[in-house]
N, C-alpha and C positions, 0 to 999 in steps of 0.2 A: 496809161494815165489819161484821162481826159482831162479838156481843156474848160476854161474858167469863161475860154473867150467866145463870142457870138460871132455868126457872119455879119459883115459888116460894121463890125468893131474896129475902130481906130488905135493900134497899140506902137507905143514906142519901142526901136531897135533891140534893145536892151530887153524888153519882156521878151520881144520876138526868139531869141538869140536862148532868153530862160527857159521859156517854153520847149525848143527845140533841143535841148542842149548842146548846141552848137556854135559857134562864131562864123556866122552867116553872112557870104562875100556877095557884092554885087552879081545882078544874071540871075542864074539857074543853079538852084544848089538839088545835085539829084540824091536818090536812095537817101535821107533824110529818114523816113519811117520805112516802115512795110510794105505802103502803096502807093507813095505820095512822092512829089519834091514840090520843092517852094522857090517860085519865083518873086525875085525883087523888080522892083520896075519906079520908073519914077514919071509924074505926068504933070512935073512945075514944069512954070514957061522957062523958056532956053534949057532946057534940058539937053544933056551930049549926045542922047539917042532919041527914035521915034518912036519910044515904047508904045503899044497897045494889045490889046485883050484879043 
């Protein structure tokens, strides 16, 4: 199925999670597709972790 959504598109959890079909946890969710996993990360201030790219 392709996606509706563009890089650099801002999508809420909820699509995230449709798109996927999955209920998608904090981290690194792996084997997700074929070739892929998705990682969550968050980069508000005070954040619990130092995520980055």
């Amino acid at each position: 199925m392709k996606s509706s959504f563009q890089i650099g598109d801002i999508i809420s959890y909820l699509q995230m999670c449709s798109e996927e079909g999955v209920n998608l946890q904090k981290g690194m969710n792996y084997n997700l597709g074929d070739n892929y996993s998705v990682i969550l990360m968050s980069l508000r201030e005070n954040a619990p972790y130092a995520d980055r790219i």
